[in-house]
ZAVEX-828387 format. One line per 8 residues: number of its first residue (from 0); for each residue x, y, z of C-alpha. Coordinates in nm, 3 decimals. Example, Ala and Ser with C-alpha at 12.3 -4.5 7.8 and 13.67 -1.06 7.14 Angstrom:
0) 1.230/-0.450/0.780; 1.367/-0.106/0.714
END
This chain:
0) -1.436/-3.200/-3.918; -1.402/-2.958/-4.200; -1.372/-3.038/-4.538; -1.176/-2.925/-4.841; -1.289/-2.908/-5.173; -0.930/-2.865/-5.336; -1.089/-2.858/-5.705; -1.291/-2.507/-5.586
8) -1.074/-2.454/-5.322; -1.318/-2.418/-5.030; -1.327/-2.575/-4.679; -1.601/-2.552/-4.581; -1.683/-2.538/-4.140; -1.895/-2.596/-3.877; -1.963/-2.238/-3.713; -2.250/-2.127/-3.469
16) -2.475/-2.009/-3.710; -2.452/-2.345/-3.973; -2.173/-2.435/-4.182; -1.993/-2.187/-4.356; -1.760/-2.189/-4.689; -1.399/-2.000/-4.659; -1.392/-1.785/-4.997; -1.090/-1.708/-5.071
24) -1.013/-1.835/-5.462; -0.688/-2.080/-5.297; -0.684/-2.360/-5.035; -0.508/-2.228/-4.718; -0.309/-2.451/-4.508; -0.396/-2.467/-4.173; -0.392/-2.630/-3.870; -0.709/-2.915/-3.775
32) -0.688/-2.766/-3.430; -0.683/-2.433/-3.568; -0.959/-2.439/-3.782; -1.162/-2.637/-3.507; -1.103/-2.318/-3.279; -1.196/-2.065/-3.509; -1.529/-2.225/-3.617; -1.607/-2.296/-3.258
40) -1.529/-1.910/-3.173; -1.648/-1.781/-3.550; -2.038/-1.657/-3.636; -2.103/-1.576/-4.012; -2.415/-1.417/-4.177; -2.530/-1.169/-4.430; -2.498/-0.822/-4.347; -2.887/-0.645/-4.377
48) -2.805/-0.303/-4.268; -2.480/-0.109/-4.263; -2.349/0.239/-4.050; -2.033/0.425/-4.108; -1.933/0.603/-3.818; -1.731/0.884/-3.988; -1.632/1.075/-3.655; -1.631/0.877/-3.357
56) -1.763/1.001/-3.001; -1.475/0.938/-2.812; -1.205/0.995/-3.042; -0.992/0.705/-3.121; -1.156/0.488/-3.382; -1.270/0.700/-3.660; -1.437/0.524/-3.981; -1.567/0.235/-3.740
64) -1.823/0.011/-3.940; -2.118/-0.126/-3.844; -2.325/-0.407/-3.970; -2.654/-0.556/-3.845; -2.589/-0.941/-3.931; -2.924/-1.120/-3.805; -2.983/-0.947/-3.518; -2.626/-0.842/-3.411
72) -2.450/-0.521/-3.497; -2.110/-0.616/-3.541; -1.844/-0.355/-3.613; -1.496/-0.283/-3.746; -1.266/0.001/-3.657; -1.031/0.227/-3.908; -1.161/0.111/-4.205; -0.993/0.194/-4.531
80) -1.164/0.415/-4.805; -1.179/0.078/-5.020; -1.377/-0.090/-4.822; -1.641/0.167/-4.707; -1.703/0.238/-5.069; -1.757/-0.185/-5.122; -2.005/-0.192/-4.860; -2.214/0.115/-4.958
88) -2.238/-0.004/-5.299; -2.321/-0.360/-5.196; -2.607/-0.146/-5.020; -2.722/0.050/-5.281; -3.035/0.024/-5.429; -3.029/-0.188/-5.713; -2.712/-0.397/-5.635; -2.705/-0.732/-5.665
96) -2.400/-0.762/-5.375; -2.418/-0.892/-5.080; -2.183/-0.888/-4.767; -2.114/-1.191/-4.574; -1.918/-1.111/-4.238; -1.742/-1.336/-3.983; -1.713/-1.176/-3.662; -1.613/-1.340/-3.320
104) -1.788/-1.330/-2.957; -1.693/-0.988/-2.915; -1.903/-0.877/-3.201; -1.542/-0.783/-3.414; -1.541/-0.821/-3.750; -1.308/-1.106/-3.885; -1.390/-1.139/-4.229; -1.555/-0.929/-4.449
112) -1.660/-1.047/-4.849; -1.879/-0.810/-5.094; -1.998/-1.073/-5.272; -2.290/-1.168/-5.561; -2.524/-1.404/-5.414
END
């Protein structure tokens, strides 16, 4: 069962890889069933390597992301200027960012968080 820290606002849930912690700053309001679904269906790691495909071969999903997370490259299509620009500098030398992904069995990216460690 997840749990919800409601002074942090985290739930924290059971996924593949271990138990993971929901980010965002509010509690959200879902579902037991829905949550249970997502974690069973959900994998979540720390991005190690990143590749922007800029122009794709075929046409059709230009800016399409990839990240290696463990030993999967996941990926995420029409991504917005914002975002590539997070990731790079999460990947830049120096930074102290990291990017934790979600991304289901099809190796799409669910979630995405530039994050400090």
């Amino acid at each position: 069962m997840p749990s919800l820290n409601q002074k942090e606002g985290k739930s924290i849930m059971p996924t593949t890889s271990g138990p993971s912690t929901i980010t965002s700053p509010v509690s959200h309001k879902l579902s037991e069933t829905l949550v249970q679904a997502a974690a069973l269906a959900t994998t979540t790691g720390i991005a190690s390597k990143y590749w922007l495909e800029l122009v794709s071969l075929p046409p059709g999903n230009n800016n399409r992301l990839w990240l290696l997370v463990g030993s999967t490259w996941t990926h995420l299509t029409n991504t917005s200027a914002g975002l590539q620009a997070s990731v790079q500098n999460a990947f830049n030398a120096g930074s102290n960012l990291q990017v934790a992904v979600w991304y289901d069995a099809t190796q799409t990216i669910i979630g995405l968080v530039v994050r400090t460690p």
